[in-house]
N, C-alpha and C positions, 0 to 999 in steps of 0.2 A: 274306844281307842285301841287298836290294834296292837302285837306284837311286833317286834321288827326294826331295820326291814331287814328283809331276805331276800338271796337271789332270784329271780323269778319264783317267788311266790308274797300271797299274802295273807294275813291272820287275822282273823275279821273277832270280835267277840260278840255274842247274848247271852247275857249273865254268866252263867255256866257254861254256854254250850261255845266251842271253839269253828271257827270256820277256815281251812285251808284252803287256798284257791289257788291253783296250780296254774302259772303263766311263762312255760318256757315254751314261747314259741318254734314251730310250728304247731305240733301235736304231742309239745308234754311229755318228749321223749328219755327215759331214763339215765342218766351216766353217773360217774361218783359224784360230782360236786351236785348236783340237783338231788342225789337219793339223799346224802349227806345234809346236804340243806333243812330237806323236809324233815328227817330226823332231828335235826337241830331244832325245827320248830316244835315238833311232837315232846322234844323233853322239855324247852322252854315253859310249853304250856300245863303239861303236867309239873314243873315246879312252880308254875301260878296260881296253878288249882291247890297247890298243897296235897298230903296225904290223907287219905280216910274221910275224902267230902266227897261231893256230887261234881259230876262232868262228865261233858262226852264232846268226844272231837268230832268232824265232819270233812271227807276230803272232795274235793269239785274241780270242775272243770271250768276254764275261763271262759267256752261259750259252749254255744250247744253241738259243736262238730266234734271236739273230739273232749274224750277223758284224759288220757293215756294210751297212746301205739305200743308201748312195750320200752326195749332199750337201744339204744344208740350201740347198732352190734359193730360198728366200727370203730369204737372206742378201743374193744377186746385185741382185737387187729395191732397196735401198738402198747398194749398192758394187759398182758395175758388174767390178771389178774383186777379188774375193773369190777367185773360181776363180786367178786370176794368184797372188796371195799367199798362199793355202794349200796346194790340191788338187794343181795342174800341179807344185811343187814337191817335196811329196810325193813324187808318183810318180818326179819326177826324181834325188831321194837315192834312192829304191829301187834303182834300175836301172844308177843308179852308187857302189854301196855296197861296199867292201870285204871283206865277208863273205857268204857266203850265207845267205838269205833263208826262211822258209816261214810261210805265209799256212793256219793254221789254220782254216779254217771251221767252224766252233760251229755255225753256223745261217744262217740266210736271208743271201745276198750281192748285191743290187742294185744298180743302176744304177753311179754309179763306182764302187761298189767292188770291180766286174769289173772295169777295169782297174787297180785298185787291188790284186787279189789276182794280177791276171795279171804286175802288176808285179816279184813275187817270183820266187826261183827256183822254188821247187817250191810248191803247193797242195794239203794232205789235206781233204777232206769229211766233213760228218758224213752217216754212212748211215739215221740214221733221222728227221732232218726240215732243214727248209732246203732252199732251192731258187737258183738259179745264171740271175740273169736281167739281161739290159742292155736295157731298154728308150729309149733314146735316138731312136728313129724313130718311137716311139708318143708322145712328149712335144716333136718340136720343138728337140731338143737338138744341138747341136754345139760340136766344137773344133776345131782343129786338130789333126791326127794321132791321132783319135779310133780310127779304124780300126787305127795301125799295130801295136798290142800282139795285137790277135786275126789281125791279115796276117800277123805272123813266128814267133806263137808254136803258130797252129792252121792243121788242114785248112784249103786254101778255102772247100770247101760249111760246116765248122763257124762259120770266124767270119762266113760269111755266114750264116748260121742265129743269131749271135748279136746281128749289127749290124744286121742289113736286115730281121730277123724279128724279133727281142725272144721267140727262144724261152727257157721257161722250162725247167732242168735239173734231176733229181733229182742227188742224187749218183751213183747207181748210172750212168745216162747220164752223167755230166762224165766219170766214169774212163770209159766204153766212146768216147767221145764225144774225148778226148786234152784234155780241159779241166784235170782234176785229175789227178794221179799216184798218188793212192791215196785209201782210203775207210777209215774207222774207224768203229766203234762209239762214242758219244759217251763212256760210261765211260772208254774208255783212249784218245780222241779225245790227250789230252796224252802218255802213253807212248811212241804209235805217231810223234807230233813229235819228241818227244828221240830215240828210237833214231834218226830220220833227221838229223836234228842232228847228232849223233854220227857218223852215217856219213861226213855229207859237211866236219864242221869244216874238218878240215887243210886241206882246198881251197885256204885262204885263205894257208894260209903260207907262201911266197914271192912274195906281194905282190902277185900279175898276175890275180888273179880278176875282180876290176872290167874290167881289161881285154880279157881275153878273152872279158867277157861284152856288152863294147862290140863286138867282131866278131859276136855272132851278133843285137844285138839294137839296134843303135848309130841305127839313125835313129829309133826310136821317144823314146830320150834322146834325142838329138838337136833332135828336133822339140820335146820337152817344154821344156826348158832355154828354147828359144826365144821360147815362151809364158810365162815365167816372171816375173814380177814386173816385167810390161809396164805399166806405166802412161798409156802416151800415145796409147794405141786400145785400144778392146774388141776383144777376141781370142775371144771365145766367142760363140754367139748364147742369148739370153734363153728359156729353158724357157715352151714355148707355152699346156703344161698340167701339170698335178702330179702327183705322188704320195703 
């Protein structure tokens, strides 16, 4: 029996392991009420699981095109302040979430939601379509601490391949590349999640996972939090061209 419901999304359980399936059509695109949403599930389900047990959540795609395109940059257009109350938040329960995390790629992953999938523990890819691309320097785009999730979590040369170039990834490249930790066939794309679910739930059970994931990864929260539901300046600059 699932969680819910929620807006365009749904919360599937196995035992411990939680499943998000992200269905705001088209392509899953970011704004506050959808980042908000999924945040709503994410603490939902960690007050399901309780404190100091086993669990790990899993985020997905509703088919195999796409994951996440990023955010809905027309939103900022009439609420300068959209990214502060959705997206930055988002990413900042991610990264300080009590359980681990893994960011399913169904299919195509763009703009934020590279850092939106980088913001999990682990990443599986689908191996036969969707592509792994952060164009942020071909649009104009910045935040603050934009860079810090591909500085801590990849080669130099990669996240400068993925910040300063806006290269685009197959999956086969993300795992040769250290982007993704594994690749799956889209058939057992959800199997190949729960086995790693499984592997890594206990993690969480004495309590200190959050924090020991604040030592390896603590200024990119850091930085995020701080952007967070800023009201009295724009903390982002305006997307210069689209997607």
């Amino acid at each position: 029996m699932g969680l819910g419901p929620y807006w365009n999304l749904r919360v599937d359980r196995y035992d411990r392991v939680f499943v998000i399936t992200l269905q705001k059509a088209p392509e899953n695109r970011l704004n506050i009420r959808f980042s908000q949403e999924i945040i709503k599930a994410l603490r939902d389900i960690e007050r399901d699981l309780g404190p100091d047990s086993e669990g790990c959540v899993i985020t997905k795609g509703n088919d195999e095109k796409f994951w996440c395109t990023g955010l809905e940059l027309d939103e900022a257009d009439s609420n300068p302040f959209a990214n502060s109350d959705g997206f930055y938040p988002l990413l900042a329960t991610l990264l300080d979430y009590p359980f681990p995390t893994i960011a399913l790629l169904t299919g195509h992953t763009f703009g934020g939601a590279c850092p939106l999938s980088l913001a999990h523990d682990y990443r599986i890819m689908n191996t036969k379509r969707g592509f792994f691309s952060m164009p942020p320097v071909n649009l104009g785009l910045h935040f603050p601490g934009i860079g810090f999730l591909p500085r801590l979590k990849l080669q130099p040369q990669i996240a400068r391949k993925m910040l300063l170039e806006a290269h685009r990834w197959t999956g086969k490249e993300a795992l040769e590349d250290g982007i993704v930790d594994e690749v799956a066939n889209p058939k057992v794309m959800l199997e190949a999640a729960l086995k790693k679910a499984r592997e890594v739930q206990g993690r969480a059970r004495m309590g200190v996972y959050s924090l020991l994931r604040n030592e390896l990864w603590g200024e990119a929260a850091e930085r995020l939090r701080a952007i967070s539901y800023v009201h009295g300046r724009v903390v982002s600059a305006p997307a210069k061209a689209r997607i």
